[in-house]
C-alpha positions as CSV (number, residue, x, y, z in Angstrom):
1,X,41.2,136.2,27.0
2,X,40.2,139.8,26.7
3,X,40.1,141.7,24.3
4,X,41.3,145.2,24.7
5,X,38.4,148.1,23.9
6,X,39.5,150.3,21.7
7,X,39.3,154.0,23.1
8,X,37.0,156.4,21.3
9,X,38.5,159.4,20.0
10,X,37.6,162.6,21.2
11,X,38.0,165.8,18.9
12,X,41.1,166.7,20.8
13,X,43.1,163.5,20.1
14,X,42.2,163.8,16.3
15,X,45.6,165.0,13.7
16,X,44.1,167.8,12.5
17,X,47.2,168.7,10.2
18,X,45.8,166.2,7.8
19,X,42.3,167.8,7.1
20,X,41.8,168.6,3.4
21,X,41.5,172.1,3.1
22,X,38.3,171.5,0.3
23,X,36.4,169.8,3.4
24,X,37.3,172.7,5.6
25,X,36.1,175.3,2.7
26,X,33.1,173.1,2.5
27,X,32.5,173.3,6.6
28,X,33.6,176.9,7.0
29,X,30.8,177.6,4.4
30,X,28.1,175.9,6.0
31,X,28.8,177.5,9.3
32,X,28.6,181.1,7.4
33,X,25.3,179.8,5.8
34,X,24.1,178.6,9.6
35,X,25.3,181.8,11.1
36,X,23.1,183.7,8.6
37,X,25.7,185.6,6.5
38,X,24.7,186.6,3.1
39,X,25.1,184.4,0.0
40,X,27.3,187.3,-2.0
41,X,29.6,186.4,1.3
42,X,29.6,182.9,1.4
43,X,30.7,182.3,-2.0
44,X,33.2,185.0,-2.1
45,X,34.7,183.6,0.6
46,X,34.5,180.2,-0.8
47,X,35.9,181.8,-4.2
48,X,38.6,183.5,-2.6
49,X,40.0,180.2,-0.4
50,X,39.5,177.9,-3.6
51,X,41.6,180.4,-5.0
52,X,44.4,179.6,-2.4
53,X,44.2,176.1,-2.7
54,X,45.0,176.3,-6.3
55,X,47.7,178.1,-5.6
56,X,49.1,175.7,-2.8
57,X,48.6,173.0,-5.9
58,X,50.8,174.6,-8.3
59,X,53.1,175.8,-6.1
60,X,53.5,171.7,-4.3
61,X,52.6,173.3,-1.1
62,X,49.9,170.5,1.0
63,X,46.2,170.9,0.8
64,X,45.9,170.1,4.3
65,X,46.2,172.2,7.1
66,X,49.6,171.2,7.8
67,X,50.5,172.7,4.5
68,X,49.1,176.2,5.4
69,X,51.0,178.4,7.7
70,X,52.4,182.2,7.3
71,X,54.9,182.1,4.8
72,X,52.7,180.6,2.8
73,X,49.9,182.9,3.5
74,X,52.2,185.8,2.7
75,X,53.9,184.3,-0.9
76,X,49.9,183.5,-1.6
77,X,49.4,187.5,-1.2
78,X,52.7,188.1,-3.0
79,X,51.5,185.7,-6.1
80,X,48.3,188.0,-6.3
81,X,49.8,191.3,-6.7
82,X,52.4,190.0,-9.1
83,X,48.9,189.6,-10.8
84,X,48.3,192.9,-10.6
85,X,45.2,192.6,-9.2
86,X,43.5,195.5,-7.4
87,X,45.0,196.0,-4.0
88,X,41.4,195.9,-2.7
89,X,40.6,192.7,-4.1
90,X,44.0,191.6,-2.8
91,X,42.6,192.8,0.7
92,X,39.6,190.6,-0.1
93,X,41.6,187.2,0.0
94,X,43.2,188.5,3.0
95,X,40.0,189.0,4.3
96,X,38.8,185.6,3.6
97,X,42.0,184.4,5.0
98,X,41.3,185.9,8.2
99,X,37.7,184.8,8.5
100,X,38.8,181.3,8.3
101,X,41.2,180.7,10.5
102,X,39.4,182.6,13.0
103,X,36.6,180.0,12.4
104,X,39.6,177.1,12.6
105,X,40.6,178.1,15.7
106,X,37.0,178.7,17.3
107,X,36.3,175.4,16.2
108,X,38.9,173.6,17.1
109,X,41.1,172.5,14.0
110,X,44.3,174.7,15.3
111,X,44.9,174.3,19.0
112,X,46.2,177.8,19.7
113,X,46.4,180.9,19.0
114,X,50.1,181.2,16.9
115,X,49.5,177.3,15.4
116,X,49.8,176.8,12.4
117,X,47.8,178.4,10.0
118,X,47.4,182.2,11.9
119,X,47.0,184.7,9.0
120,X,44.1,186.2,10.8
121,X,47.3,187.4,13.1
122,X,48.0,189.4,10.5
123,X,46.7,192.6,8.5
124,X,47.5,194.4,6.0
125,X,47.1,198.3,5.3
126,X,45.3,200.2,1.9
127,X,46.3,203.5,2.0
128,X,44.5,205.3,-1.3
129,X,45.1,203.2,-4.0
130,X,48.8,202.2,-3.3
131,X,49.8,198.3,-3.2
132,X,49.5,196.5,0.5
133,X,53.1,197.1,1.2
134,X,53.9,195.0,4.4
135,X,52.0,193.0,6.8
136,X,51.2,194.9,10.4
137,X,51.3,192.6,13.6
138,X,48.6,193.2,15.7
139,X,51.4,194.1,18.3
140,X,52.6,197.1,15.8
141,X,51.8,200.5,15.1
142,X,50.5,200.6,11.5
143,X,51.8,204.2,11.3
């Protein structure tokens, strides 16, 4: 007789783990753009996470955010110095890395602090022109 209402969703009860990470680029630039950060920053940091996902594509890794976590993070940074790419631009990506997930957990996309995708947990160290060597908790001395 009736019909049962379906419930609206609210953010909260959304599976965030399934987000393509090309909408999220797409998002995370628009807030940069709203938030008044230059366009020299916007598109390197939309360069520089593009450059991730491609990597997450050849290596069969999930564009989703259920796909992106640490280890992944960390054998992304290891791929680019096998490059032998500049250990600044290196810290670049890890910068952009960073940015992002700070803006997915302010926004809402990972529930915690220590979810999923939390390379902005993590930094790494330039000391002259010598390779990043290891990855420094926040917790650590970088000493």
């Amino acid at each position: 007789m009736f019909q049962s209402r379906r419930r609206n969703l609210h953010w909260g009860d959304l599976d965030m783990s399934e987000v393509e990470l090309t909408k999220l680029i797409s998002h995370f630039a628009l807030n940069n753009r709203s938030e008044g950060k230059s366009p020299r920053t916007e598109s390197c940091y939309t360069e520089m996470l593009s450059d991730y996902i491609r990597w997450l594509r050849l290596t069969g890794i999930r564009e989703t955010l259920s796909g992106l976590d640490v280890t992944s993070a960390r054998e992304f940074i290891l791929y680019q110095q096998g490059k032998g790419l500049s250990p600044y631009t290196i810290q670049g990506r890890v910068r952009a890395l960073k940015a992002s997930s700070s803006w997915l957990f302010a926004e809402g996309y990972t529930p915690a602090r220590g979810a999923a995708f939390v390379p902005w947990l993590l930094s790494m160290t330039i000391r002259g022109n010598a390779q990043p060597s290891r990855w420094i908790l926040p917790w650590e001395d970088a000493g």
